[in-house]
N, CA, C and O atoms as a GROMACS GRO file, in nm:
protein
  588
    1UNK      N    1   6.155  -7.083  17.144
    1UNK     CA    2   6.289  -7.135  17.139
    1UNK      C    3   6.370  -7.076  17.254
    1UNK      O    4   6.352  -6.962  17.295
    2UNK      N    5   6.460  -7.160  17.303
    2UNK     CA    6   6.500  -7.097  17.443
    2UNK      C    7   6.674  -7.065  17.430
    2UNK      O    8   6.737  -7.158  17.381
    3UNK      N    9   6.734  -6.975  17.459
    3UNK     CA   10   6.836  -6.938  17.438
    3UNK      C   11   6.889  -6.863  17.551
    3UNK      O   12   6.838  -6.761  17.598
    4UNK      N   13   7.036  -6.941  17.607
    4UNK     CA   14   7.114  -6.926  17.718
    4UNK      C   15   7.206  -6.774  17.684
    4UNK      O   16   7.231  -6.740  17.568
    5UNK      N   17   7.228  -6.732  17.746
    5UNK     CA   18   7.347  -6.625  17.738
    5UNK      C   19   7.419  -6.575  17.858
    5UNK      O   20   7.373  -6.576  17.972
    6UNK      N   21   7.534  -6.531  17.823
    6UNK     CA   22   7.667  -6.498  17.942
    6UNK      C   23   7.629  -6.377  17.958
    6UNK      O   24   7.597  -6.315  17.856
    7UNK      N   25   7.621  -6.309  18.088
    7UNK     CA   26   7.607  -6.187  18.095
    7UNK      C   27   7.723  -6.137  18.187
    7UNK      O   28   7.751  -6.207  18.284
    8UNK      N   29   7.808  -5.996  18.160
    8UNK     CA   30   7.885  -5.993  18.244
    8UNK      C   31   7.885  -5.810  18.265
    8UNK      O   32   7.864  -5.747  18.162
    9UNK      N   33   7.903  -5.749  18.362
    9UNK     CA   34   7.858  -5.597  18.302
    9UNK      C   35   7.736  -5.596  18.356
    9UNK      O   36   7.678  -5.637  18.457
   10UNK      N   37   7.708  -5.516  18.227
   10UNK     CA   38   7.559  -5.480  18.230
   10UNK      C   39   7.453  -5.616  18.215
   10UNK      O   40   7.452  -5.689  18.116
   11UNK      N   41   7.366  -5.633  18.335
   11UNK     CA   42   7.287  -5.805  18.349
   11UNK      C   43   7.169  -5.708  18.397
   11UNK      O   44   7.127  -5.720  18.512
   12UNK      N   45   7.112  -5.608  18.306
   12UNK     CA   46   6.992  -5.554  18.318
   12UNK      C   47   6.873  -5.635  18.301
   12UNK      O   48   6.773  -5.610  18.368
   13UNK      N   49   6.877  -5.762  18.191
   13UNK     CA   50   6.781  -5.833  18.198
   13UNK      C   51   6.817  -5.955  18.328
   13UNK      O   52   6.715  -6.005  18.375
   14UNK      N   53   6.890  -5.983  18.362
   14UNK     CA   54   6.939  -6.102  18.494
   14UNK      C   55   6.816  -5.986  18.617
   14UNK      O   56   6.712  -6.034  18.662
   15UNK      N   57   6.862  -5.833  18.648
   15UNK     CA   58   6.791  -5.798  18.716
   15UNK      C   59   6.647  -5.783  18.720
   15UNK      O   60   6.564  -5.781  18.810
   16UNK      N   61   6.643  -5.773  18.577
   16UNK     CA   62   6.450  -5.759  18.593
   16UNK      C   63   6.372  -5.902  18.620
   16UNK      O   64   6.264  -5.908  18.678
   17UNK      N   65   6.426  -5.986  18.583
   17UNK     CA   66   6.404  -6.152  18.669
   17UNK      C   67   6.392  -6.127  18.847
   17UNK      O   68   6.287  -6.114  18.910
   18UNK      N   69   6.529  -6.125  18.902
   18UNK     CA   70   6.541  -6.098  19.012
   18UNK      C   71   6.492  -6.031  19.100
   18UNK      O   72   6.498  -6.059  19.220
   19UNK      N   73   6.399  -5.868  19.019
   19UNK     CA   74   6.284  -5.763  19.093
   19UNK      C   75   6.167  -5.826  19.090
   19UNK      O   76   6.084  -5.817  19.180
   20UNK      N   77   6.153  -5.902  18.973
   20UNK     CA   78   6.012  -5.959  18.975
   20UNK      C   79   5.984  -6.062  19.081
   20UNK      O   80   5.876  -6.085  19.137
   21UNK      N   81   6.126  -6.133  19.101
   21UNK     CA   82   6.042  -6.269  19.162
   21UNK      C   83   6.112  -6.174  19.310
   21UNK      O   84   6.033  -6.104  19.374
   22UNK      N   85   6.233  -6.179  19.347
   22UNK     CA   86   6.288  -6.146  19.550
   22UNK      C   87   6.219  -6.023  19.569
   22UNK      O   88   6.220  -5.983  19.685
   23UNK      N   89   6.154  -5.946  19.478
   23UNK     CA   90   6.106  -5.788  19.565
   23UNK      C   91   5.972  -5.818  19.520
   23UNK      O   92   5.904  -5.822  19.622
   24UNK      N   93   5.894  -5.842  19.410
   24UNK     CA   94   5.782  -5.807  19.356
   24UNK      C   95   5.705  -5.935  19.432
   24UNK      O   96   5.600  -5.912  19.492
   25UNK      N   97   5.757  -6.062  19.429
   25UNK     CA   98   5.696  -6.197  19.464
   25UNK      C   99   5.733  -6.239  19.643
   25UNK      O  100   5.654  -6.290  19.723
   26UNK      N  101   5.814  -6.216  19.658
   26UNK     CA  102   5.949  -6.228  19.760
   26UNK      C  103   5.897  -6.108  19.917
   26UNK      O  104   5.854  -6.145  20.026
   27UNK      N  105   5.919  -5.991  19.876
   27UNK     CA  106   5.909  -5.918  19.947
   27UNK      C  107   6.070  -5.844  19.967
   27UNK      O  108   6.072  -5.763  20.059
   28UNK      N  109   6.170  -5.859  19.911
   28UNK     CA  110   6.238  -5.822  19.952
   28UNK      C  111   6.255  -5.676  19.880
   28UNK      O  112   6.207  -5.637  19.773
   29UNK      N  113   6.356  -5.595  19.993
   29UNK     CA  114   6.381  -5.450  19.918
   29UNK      C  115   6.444  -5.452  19.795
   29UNK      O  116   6.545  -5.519  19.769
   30UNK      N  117   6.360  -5.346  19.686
   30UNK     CA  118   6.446  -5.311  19.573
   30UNK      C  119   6.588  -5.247  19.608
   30UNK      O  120   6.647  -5.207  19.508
   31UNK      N  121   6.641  -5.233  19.701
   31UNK     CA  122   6.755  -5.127  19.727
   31UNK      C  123   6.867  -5.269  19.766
   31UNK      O  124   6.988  -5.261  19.789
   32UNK      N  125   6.815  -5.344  19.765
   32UNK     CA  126   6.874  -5.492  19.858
   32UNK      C  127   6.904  -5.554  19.760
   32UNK      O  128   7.007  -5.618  19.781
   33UNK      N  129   6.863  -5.567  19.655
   33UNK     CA  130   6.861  -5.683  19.514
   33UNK      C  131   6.972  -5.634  19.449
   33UNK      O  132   7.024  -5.725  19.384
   34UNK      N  133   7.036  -5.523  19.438
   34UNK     CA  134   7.184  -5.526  19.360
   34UNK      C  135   7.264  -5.476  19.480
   34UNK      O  136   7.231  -5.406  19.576
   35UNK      N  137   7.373  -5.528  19.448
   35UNK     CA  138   7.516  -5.566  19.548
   35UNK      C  139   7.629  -5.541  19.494
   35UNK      O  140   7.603  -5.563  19.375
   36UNK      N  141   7.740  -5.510  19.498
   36UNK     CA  142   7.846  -5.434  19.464
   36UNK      C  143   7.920  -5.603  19.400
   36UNK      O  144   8.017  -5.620  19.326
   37UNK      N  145   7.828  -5.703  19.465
   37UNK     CA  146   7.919  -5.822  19.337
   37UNK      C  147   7.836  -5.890  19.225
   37UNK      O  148   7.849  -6.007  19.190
   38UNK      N  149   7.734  -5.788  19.165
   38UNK     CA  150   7.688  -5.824  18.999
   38UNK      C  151   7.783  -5.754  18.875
   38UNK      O  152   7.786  -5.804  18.763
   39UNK      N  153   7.840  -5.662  18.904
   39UNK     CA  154   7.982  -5.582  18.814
   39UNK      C  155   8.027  -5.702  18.815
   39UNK      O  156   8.038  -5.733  18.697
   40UNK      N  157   8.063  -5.793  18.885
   40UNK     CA  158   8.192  -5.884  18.855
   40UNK      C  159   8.172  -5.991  18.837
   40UNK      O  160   8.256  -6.072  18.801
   41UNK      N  161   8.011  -6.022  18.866
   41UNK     CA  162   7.989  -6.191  18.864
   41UNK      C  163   7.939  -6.246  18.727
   41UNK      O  164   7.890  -6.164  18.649
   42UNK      N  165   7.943  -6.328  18.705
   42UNK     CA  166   7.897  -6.380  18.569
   42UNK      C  167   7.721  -6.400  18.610
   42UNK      O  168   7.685  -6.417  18.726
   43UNK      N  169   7.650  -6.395  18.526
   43UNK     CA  170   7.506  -6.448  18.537
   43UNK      C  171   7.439  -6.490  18.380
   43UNK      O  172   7.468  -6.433  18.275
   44UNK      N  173   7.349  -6.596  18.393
   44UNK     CA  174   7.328  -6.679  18.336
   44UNK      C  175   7.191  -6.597  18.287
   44UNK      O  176   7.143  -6.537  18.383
   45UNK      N  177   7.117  -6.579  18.168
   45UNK     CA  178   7.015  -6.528  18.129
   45UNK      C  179   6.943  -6.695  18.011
   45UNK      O  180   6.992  -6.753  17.914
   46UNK      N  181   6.843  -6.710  18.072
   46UNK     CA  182   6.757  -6.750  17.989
   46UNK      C  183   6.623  -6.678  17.854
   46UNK      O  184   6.563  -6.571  17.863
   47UNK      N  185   6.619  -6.726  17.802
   47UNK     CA  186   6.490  -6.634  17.702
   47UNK      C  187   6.435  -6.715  17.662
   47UNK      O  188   6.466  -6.833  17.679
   48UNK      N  189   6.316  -6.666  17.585
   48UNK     CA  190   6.227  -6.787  17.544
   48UNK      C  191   6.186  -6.663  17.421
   48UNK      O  192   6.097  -6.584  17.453
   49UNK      N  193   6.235  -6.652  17.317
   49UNK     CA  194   6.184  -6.570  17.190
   49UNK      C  195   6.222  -6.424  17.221
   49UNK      O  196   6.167  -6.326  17.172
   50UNK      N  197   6.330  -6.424  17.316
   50UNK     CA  198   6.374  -6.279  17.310
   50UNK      C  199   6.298  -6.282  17.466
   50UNK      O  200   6.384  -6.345  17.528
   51UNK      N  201   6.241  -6.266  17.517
   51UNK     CA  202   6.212  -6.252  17.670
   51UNK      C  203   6.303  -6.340  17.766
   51UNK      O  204   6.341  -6.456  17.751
   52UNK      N  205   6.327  -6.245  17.872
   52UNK     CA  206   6.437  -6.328  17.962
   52UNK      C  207   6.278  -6.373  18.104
   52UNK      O  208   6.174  -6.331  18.156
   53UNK      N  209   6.382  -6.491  18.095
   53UNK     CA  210   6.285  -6.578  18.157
   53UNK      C  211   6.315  -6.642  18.282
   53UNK      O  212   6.217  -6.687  18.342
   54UNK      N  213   6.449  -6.660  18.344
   54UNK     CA  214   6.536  -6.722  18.439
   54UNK      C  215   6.645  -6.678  18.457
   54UNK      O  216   6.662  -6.587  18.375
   55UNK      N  217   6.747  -6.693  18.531
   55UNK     CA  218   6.874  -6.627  18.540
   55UNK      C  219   6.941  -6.680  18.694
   55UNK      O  220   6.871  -6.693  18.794
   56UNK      N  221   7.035  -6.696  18.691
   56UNK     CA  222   7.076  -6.726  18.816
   56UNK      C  223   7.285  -6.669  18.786
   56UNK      O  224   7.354  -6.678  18.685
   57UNK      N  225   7.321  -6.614  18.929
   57UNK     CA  226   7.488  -6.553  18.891
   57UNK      C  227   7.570  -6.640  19.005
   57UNK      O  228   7.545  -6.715  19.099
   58UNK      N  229   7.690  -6.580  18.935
   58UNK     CA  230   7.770  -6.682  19.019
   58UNK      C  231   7.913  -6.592  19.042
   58UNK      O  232   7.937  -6.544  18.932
   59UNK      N  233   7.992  -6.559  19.115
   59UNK     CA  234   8.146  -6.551  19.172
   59UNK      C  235   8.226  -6.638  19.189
   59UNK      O  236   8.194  -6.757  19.190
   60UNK      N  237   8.333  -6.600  19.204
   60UNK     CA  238   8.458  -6.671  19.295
   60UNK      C  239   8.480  -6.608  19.373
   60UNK      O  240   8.523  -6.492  19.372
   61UNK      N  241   8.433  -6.729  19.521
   61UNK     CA  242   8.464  -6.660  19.679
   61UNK      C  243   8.598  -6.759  19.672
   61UNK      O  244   8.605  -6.860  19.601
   62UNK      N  245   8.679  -6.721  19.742
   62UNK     CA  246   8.816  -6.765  19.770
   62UNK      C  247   8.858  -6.876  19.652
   62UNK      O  248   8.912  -6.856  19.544
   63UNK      N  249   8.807  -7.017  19.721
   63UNK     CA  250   8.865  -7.125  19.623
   63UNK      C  251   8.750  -7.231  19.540
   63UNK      O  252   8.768  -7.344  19.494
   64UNK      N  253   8.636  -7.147  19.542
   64UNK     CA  254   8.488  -7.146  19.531
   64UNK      C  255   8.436  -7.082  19.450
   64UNK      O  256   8.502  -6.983  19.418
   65UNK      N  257   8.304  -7.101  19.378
   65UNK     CA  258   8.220  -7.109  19.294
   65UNK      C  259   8.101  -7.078  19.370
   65UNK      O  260   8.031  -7.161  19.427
   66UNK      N  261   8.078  -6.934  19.366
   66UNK     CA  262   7.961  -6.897  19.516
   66UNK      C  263   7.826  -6.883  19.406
   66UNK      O  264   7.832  -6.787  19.329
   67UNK      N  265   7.719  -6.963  19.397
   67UNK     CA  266   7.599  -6.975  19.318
   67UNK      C  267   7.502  -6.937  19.388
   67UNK      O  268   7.477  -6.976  19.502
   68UNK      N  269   7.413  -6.825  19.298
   68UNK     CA  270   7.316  -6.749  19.361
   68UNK      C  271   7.222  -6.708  19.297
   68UNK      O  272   7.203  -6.758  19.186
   69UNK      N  273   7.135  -6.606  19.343
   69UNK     CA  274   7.026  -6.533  19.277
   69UNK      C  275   6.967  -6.629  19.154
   69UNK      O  276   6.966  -6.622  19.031
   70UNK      N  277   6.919  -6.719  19.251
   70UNK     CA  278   6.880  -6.820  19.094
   70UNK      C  279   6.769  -6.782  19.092
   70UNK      O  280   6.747  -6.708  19.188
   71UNK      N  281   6.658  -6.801  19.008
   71UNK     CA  282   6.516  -6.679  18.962
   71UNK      C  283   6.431  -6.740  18.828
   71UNK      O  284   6.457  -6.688  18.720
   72UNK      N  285   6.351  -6.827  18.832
   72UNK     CA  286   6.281  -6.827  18.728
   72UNK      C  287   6.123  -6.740  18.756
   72UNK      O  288   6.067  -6.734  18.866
   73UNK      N  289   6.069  -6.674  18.619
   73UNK     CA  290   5.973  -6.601  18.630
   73UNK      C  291   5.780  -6.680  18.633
   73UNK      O  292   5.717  -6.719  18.535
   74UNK      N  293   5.741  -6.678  18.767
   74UNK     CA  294   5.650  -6.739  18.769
   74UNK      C  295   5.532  -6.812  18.637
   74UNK      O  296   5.454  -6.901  18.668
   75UNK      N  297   5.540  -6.751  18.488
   75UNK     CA  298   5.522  -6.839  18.444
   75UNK      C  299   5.575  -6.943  18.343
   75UNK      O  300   5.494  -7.001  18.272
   76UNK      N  301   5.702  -6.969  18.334
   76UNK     CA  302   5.766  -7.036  18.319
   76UNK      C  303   5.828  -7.119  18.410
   76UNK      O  304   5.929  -7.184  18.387
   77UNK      N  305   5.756  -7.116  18.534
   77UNK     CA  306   5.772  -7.207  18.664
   77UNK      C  307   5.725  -7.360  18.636
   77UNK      O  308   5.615  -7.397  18.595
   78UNK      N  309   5.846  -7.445  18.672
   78UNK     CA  310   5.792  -7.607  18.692
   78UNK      C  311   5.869  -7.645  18.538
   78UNK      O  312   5.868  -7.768  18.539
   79UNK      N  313   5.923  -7.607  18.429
   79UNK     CA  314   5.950  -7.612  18.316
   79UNK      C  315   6.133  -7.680  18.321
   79UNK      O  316   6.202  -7.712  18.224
   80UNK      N  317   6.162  -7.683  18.436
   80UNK     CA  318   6.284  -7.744  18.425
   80UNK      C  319   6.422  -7.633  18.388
   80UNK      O  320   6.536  -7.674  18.371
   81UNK      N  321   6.383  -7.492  18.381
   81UNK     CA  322   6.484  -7.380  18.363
   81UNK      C  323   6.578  -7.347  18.498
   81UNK      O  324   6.696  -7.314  18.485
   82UNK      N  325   6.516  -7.359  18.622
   82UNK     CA  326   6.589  -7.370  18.712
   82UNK      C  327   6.710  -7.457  18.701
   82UNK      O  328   6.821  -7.405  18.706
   83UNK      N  329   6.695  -7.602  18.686
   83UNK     CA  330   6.809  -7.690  18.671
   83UNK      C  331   6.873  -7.615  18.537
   83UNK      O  332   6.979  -7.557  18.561
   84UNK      N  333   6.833  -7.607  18.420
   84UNK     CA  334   6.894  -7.566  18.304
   84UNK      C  335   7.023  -7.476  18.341
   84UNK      O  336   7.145  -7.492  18.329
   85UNK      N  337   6.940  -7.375  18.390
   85UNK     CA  338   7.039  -7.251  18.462
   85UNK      C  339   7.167  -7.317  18.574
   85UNK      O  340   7.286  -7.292  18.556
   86UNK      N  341   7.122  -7.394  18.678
   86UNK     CA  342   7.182  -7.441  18.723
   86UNK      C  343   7.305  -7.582  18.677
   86UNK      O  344   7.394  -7.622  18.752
   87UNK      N  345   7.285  -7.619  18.577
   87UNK     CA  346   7.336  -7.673  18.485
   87UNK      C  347   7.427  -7.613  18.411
   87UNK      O  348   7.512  -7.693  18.374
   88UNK      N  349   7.445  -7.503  18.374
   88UNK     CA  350   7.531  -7.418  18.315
   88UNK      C  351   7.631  -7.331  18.387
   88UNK      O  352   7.740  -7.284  18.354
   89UNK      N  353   7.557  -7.326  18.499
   89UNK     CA  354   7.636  -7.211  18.618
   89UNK      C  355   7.738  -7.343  18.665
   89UNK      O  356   7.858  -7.316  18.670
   90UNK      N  357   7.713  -7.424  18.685
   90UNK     CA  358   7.832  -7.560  18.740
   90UNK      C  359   7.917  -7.621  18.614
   90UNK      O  360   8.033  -7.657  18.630
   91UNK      N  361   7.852  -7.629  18.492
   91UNK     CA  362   7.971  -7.622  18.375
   91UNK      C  363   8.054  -7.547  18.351
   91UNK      O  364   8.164  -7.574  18.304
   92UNK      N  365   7.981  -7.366  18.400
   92UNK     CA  366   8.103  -7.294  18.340
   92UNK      C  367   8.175  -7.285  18.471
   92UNK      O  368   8.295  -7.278  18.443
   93UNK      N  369   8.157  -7.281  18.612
   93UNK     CA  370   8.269  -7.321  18.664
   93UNK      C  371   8.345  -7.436  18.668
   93UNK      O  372   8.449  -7.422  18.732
   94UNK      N  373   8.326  -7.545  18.620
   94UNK     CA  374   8.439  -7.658  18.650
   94UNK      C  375   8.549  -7.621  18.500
   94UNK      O  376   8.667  -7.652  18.488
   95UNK      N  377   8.446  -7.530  18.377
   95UNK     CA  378   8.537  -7.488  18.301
   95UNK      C  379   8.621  -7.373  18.365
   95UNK      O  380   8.737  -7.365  18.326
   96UNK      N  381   8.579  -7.284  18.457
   96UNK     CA  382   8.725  -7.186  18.483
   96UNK      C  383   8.762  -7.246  18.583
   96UNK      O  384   8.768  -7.169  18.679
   97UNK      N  385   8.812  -7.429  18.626
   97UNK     CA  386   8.906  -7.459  18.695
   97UNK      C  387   8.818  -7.471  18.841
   97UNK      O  388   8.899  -7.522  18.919
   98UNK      N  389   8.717  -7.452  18.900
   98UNK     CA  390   8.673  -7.464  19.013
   98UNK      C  391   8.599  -7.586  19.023
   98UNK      O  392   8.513  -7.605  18.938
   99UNK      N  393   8.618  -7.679  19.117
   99UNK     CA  394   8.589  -7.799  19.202
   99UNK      C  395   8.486  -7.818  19.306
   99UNK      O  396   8.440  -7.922  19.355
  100UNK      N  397   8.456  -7.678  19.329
  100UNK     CA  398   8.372  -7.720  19.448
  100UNK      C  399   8.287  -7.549  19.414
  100UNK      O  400   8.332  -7.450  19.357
  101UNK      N  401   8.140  -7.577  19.481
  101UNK     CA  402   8.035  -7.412  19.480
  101UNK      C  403   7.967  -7.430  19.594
  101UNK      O  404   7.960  -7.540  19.648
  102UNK      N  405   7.909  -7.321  19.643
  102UNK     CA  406   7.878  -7.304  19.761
  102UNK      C  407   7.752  -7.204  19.702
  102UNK      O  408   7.747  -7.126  19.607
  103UNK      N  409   7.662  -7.243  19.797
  103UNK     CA  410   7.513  -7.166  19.754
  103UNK      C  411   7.451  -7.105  19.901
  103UNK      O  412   7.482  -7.170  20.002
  104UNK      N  413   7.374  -6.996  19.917
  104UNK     CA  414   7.288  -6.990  19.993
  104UNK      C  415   7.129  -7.016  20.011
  104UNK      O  416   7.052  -6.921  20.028
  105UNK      N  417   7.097  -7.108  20.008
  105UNK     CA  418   6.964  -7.204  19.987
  105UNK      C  419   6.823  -7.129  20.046
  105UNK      O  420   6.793  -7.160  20.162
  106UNK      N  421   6.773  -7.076  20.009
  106UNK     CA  422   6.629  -7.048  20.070
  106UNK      C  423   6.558  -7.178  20.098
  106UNK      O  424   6.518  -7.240  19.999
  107UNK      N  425   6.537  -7.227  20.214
  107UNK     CA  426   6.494  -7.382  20.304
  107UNK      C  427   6.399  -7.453  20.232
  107UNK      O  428   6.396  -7.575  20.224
  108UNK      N  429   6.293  -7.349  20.160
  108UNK     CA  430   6.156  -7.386  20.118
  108UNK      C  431   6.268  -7.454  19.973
  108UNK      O  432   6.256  -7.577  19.970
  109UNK      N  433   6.332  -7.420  19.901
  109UNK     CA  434   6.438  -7.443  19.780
  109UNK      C  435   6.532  -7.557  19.818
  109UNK      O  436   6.583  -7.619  19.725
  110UNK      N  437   6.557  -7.587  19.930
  110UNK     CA  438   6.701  -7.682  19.961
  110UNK      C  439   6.672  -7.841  19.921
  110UNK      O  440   6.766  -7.921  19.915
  111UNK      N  441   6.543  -7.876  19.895
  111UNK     CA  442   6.552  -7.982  19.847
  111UNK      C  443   6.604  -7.995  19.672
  111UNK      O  444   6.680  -8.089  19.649
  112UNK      N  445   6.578  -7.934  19.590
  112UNK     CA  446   6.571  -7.923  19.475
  112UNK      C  447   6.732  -7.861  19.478
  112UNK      O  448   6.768  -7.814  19.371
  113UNK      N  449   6.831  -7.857  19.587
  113UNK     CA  450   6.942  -7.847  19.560
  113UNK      C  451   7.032  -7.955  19.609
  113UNK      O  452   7.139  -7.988  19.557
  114UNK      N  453   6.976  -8.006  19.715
  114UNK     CA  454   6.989  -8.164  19.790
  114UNK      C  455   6.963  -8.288  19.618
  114UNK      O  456   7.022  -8.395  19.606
  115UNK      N  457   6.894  -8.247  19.545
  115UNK     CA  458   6.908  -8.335  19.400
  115UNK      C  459   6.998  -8.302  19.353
  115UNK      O  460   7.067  -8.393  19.306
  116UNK      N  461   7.029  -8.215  19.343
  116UNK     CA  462   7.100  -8.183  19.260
  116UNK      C  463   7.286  -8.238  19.335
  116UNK      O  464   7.389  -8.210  19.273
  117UNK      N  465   7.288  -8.290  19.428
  117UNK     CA  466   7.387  -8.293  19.524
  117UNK      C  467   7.481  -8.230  19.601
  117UNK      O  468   7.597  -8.267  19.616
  118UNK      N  469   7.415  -8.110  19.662
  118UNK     CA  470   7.453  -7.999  19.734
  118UNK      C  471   7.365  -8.075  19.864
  118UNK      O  472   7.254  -8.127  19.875
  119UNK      N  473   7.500  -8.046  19.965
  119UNK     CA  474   7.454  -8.074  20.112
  119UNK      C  475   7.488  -7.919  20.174
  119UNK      O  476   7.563  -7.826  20.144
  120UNK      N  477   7.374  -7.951  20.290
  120UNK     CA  478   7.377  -7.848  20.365
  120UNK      C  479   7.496  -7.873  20.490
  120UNK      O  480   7.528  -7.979  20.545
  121UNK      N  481   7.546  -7.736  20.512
  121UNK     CA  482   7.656  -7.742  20.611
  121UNK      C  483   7.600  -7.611  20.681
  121UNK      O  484   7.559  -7.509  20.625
  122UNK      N  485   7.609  -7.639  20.825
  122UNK     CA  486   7.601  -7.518  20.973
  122UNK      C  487   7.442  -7.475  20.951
  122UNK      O  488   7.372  -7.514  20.858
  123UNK      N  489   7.416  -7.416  21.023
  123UNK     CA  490   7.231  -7.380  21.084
  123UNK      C  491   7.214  -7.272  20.995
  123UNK      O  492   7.287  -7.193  20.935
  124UNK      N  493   7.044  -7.306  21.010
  124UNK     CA  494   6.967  -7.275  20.944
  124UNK      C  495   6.988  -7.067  21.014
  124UNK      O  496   7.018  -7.036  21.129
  125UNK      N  497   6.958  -6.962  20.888
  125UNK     CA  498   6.975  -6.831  20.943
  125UNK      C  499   6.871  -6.761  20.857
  125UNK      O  500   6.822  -6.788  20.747
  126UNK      N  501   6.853  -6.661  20.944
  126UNK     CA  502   6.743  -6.539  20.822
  126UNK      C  503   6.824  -6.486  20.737
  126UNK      O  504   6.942  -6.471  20.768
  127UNK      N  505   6.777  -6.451  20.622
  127UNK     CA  506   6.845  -6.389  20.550
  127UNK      C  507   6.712  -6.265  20.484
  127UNK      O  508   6.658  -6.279  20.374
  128UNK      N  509   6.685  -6.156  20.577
  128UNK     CA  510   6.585  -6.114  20.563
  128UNK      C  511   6.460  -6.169  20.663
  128UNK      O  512   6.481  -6.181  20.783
  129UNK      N  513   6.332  -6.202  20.606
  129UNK     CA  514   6.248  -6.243  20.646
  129UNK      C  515   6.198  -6.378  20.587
  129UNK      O  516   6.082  -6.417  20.598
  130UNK      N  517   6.323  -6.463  20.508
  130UNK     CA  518   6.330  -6.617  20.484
  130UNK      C  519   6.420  -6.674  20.565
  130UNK      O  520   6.502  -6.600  20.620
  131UNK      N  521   6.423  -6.798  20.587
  131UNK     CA  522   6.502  -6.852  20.614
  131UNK      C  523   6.593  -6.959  20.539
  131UNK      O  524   6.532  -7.036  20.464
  132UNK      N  525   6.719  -6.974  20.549
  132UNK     CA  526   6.809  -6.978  20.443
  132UNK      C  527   6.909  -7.092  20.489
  132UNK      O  528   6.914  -7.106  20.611
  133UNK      N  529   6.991  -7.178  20.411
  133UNK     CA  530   7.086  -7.262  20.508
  133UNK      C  531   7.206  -7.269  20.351
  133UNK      O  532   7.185  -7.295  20.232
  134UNK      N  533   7.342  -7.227  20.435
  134UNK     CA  534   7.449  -7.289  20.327
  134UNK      C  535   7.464  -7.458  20.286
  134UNK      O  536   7.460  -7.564  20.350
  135UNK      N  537   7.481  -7.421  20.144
  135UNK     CA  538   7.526  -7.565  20.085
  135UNK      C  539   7.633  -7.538  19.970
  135UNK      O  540   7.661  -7.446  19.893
  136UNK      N  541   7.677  -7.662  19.999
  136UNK     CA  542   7.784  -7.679  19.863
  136UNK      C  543   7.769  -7.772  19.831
  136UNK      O  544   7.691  -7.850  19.887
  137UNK      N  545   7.865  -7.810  19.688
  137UNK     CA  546   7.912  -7.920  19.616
  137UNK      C  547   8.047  -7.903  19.554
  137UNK      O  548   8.101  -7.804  19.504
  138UNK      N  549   8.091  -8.035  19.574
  138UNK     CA  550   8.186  -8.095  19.519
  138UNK      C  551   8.202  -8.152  19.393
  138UNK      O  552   8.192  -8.274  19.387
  139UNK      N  553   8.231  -8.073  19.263
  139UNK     CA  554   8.191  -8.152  19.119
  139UNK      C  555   8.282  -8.297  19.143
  139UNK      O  556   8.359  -8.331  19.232
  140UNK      N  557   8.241  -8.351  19.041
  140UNK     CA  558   8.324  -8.477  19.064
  140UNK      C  559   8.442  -8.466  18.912
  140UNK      O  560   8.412  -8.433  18.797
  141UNK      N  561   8.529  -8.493  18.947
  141UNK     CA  562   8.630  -8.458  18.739
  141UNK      C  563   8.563  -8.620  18.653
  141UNK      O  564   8.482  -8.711  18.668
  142UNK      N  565   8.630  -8.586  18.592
  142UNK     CA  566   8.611  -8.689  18.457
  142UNK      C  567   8.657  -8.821  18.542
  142UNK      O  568   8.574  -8.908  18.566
  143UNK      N  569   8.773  -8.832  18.581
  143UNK     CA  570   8.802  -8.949  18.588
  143UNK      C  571   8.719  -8.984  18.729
  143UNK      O  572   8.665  -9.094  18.725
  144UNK      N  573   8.704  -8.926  18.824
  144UNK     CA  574   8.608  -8.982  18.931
  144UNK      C  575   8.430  -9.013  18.855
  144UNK      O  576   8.342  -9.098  18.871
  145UNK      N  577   8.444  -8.918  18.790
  145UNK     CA  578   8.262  -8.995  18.717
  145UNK      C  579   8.281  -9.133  18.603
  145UNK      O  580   8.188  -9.212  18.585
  146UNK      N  581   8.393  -9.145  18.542
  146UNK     CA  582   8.390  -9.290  18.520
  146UNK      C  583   8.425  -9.444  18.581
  146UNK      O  584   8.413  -9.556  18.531
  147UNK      N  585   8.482  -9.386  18.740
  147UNK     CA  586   8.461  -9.518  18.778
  147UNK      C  587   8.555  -9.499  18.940
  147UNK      O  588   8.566  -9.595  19.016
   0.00000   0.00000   0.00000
């Protein structure tokens, strides 16, 4: 049974997602994976019977909805938790009032955010030893999605 939760604080299980797949799978440094904006950001925890399984966090950069560290755990890969997560991280911002999110896309990832209707804006950059390209979206309100 799969069960969403708000994490805000302490997102000890959001991080053990995040070591497993950007440092353990990834290559990136454990010293690199927490950042002085998980204290403040909201992040999204998935579980599947009490195991956290996915997770992805999110801020407010200026007038923005900055979506990130999205992370499902290789075997629960292909299961549709990515969107889930991502699905929730764009509800609960258009619920605290934000219109538009901005992501940093790992390239090999930018299609599966291009569905989702995030375009890429300005060149492609390393971010580490991936390469990465900004995107955003524009939610659409109620009355622009009915007509």
């Amino acid at each position: 049974m799969l069960d969403c939760r708000w994490l805000t604080g302490d997102a000890r299980d959001a991080l053990l997602i995040r070591y497993e797949v950007f440092c353990g799978e990834q290559g990136y440094a454990l010293t690199g994976e927490i950042d002085d904006l998980d204290g403040g950001s909201h992040h999204v925890v998935i579980y599947e019977n009490g195991v956290p399984i996915a997770t992805g966090r999110m801020y407010p950069e200026q007038n923005r909805m900055h979506m990130g560290r999205l992370a499902v755990r290789k075997p629960w890969r292909g299961k549709g938790l990515g969107t889930l997560a991502m699905d929730r991280m764009e509800r609960r911002a258009a619920e605290l009032g934000f219109s538009e999110a901005v992501l940093s896309a790992q390239c090999q990832a930018a299609g599966f955010y291009e569905r989702r209707g995030y375009v890429a804006e300005g060149e492609v950059y390393m971010d580490g030893h991936v390469p990465h390209v900004v995107m955003k979206k524009i939610f659409k309100t109620g009355a622009e999605e009915d007509g």
